[in-house]
N, C-alpha and C positions, 0 to 999 in steps of 0.2 A: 780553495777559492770556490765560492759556493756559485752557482748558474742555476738561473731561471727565466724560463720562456714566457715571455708575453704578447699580447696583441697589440696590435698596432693600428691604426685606420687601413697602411696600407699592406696590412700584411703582421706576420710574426715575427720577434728578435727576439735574440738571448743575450742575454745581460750578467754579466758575473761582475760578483763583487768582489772587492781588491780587501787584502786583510791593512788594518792601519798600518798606516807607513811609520813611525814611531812604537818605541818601547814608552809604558807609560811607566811615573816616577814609582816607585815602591811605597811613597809614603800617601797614596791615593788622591792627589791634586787635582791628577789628571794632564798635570804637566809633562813637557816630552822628556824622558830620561836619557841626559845627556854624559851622564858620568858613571862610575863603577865606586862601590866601595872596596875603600886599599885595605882594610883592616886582617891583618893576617890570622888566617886559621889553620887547620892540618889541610896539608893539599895545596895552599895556597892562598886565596884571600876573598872575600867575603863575598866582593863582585854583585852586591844588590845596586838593584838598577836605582840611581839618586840624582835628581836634578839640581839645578844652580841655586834652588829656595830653599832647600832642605840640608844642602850640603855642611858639614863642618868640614874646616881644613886645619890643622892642627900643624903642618908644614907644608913649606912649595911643594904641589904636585901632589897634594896626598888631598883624599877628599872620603869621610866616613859618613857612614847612613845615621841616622838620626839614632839606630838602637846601640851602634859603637858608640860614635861619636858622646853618648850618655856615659857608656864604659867610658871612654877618653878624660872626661871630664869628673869623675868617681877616684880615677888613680891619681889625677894630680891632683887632688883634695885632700886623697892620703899623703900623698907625696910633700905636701905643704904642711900639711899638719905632724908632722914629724920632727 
């Protein structure tokens, strides 16, 4: 949290700035990143920070970032075409 000293009419304060209170979206909106991507990797799952405009949901409760959610949409294409 960064501080800096200024003047004042009556006198000197220090002022520090607060870091944003929000994660911002992954996909550069700038929207506040309110969800995780579920999409499972080694270790565990993908976890990019993705808000409510970018989201896919593929099922209840599951919500992929726009570069899965592409994979998502790739495999059931094959999956159909079969």
């Amino acid at each position: 949290m960064p501080c800096v000293r200024v003047s004042t009419p009556t006198g000197n304060a220090i002022v520090c700035m607060s870091r944003p209170r929000f994660k911002a979206c992954s996909c550069g909106s700038g929207r506040r990143a309110d969800l995780l991507c579920d999409w499972k990797v080694e270790g565990g799952t993908c976890d990019a920070k993705i808000c409510t405009a970018c989201t896919h949901v593929p099922a209840e409760h599951k919500d992929l970032c726009p570069t899965h959610a592409a994979e998502w949409d790739r495999r059931q294409a094959e999956r159909a075409s079969r």
